[in-house]
C-alpha positions in Angstrom: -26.3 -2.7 -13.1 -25.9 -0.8 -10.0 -26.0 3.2 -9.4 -23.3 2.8 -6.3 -21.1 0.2 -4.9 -22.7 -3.0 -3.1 -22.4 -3.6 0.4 -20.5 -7.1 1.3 -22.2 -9.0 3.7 -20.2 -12.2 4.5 -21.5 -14.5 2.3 -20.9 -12.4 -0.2 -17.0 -11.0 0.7 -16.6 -15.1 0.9 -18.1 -15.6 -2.6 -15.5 -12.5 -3.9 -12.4 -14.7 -1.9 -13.4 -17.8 -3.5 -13.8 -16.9 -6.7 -10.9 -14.2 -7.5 -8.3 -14.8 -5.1 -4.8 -16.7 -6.7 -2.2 -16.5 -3.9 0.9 -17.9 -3.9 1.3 -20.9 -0.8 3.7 -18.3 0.8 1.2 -15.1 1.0 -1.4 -17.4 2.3 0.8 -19.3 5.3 2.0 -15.3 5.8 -2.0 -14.3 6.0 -2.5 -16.7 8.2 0.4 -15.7 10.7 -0.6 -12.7 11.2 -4.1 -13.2 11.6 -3.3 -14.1 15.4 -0.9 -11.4 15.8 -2.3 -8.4 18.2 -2.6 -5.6 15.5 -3.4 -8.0 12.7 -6.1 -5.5 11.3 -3.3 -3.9 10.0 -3.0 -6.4 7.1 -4.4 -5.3 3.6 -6.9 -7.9 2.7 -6.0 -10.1 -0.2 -7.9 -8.7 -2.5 -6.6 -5.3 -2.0 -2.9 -6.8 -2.4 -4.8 -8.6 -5.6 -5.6 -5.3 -7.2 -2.6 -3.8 -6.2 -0.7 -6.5 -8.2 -3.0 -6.1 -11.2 -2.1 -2.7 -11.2 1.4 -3.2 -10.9 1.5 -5.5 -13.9 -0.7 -3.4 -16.1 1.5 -0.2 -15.6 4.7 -2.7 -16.2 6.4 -1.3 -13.0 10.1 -2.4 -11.9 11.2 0.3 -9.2 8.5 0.4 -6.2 7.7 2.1 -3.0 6.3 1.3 0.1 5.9 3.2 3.0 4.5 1.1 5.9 5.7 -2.9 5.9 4.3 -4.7 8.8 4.7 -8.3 8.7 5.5 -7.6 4.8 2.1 -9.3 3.2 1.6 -6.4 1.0 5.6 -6.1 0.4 5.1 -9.5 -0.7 2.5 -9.1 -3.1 4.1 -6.5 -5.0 7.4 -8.1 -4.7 5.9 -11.0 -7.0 3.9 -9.3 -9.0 7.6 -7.3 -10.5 9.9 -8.9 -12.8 12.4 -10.6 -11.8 15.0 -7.6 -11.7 12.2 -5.1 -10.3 12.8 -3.5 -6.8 10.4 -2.5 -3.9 12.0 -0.1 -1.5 10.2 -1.1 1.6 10.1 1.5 4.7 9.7 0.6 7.9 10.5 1.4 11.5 10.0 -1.9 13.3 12.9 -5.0 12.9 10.3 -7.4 15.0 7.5 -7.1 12.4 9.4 -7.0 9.6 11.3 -10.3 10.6 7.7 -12.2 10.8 7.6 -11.4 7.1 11.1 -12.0 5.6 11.0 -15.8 5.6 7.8 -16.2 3.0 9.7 -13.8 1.1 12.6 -15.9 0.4 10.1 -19.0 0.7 8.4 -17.3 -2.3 11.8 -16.3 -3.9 11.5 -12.6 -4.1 13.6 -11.5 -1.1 16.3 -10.1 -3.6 13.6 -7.6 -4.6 13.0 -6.0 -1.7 15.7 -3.4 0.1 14.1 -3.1 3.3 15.5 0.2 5.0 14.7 -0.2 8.8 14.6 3.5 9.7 11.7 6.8 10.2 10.4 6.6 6.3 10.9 10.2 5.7 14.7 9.7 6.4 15.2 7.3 3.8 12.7 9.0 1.1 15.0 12.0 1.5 17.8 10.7 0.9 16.6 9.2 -2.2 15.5 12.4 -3.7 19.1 14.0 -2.0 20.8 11.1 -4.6 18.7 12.2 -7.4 16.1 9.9 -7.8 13.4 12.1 -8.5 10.8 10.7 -11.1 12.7 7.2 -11.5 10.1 5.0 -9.3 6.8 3.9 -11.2 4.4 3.1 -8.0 3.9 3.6 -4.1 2.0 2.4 -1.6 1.1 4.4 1.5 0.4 2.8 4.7 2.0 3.9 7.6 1.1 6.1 10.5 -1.8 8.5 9.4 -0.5 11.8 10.3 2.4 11.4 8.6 0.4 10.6 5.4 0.6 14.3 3.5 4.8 14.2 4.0 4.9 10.3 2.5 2.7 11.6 -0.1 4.5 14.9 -1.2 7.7 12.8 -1.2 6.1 9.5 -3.3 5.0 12.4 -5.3 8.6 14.1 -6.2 9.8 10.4 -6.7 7.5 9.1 -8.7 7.7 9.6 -12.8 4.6 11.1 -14.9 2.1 8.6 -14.8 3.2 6.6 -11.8 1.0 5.7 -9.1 0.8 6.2 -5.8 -1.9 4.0 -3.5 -3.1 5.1 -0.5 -4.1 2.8 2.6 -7.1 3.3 4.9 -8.7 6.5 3.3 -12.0 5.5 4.7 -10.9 5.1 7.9 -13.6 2.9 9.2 -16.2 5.2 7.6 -14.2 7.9 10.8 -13.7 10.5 7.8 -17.4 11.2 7.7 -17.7 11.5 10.9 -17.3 13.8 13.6 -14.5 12.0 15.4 -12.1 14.3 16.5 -8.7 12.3 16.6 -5.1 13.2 15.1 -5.8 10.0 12.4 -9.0 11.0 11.3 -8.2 14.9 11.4 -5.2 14.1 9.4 -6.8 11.5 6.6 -9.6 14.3 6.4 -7.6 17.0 5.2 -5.3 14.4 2.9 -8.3 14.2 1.3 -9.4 17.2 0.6 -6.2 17.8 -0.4 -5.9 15.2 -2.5 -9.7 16.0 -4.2 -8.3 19.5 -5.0 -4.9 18.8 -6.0 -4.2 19.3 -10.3 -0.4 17.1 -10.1 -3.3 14.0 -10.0 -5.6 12.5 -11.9 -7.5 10.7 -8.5 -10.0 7.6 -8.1 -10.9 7.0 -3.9 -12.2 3.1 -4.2 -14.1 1.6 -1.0 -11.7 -1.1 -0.8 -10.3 -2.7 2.2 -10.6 0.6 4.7 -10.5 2.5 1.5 -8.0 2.7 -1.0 -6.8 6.2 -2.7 -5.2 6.0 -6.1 -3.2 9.5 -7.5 -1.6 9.1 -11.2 1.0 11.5 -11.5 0.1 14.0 -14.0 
């Protein structure tokens, strides 16, 4: 029993990788890619994608959202973790990253799943609500540029039906929010937060996982 979270030293994050991680060959070989590309700290760690997945199966989700792609690890791990005729709207911005992505995808057979819309994330959330899909997806994920974070939110929100989740990246910020660092990121996660803590359309849980991982239900 423990009154508060451990802290993960390496042999002990290394003990937690052995002994729970189950990724498919193509989620691995895609890990490892991007561990030598320059902003590879943008990768979710693989056992946030784990949980994520867990998630995703318990709530029986088939229509998906994801705002932020990157190299598409995450987009990958939700992609397999649907059925076979779910559907991940992935959002990005960036053609070259999203291309390093695209061939585990169909390596892992799951590239039908996925409608990647290559354009600013709040254009192509729009127009989903503008064609009336309001309350039709089941779960988001949230992990894009930081002071856009309240407008992906309000929109996941809208498009998201009662009881879906939404599943927010990098709420900890490298422990920034608690701090007095003064940048557009960290302002912007700080008041998301507090937002978020005082905000009755939720039922909220802020887990210290990977950089800190925010999950809203939908009331």
């Amino acid at each position: 029993m423990s009154n508060r979270t451990l802290n993960l030293d390496d042999t002990l994050y290394q003990y937690v990788l052995d002994h729970s991680i189950r990724e498919h060959p193509a989620q691995a070989a895609l890990r490892d890619v991007t561990r030598s590309h320059p902003y590879a700290g943008m990768q979710i760690s693989p056992e946030q994608g784990q949980f994520m997945a867990l998630l995703i199966k318990l709530m029986g989700a088939r229509r998906t959202i994801e705002v932020g792609v990157f190299t598409g690890y995450s987009a990958l791990t939700v992609a397999l973790a649907l059925p076979d005729d779910g559907k991940l709207l992935a959002c990005d911005i960036s053609d070259e990253y999203t291309q390093i992505g695209q061939p585990f995808w169909a390596q892992a057979h799951v590239g039908h799943k996925i409608d990647l819309q290559l354009r600013p994330a709040l254009e192509t959330l729009d127009a989903r609500l503008a064609a009336g899909e309001a309350g039709q997806y089941d779960f988001a994920f949230i992990d894009a540029d930081k002071t856009s974070y309240d407008d992906y939110y309000e929109r996941c929100l809208q498009l998201l039906r009662t009881g879906g989740l939404i599943a927010i990246d990098n709420t900890l910020w490298s422990g920034k929010v608690a701090s007095t660092d003064a940048s557009a990121d960290t302002a912007a996660l700080q008041a998301l937060n507090i937002k978020l803590h005082q905000d009755e359309r939720i039922d909220l849980s802020l887990l210290p996982i990977g950089d800190g991982l925010t999950l809203a239900r939908k009331r």
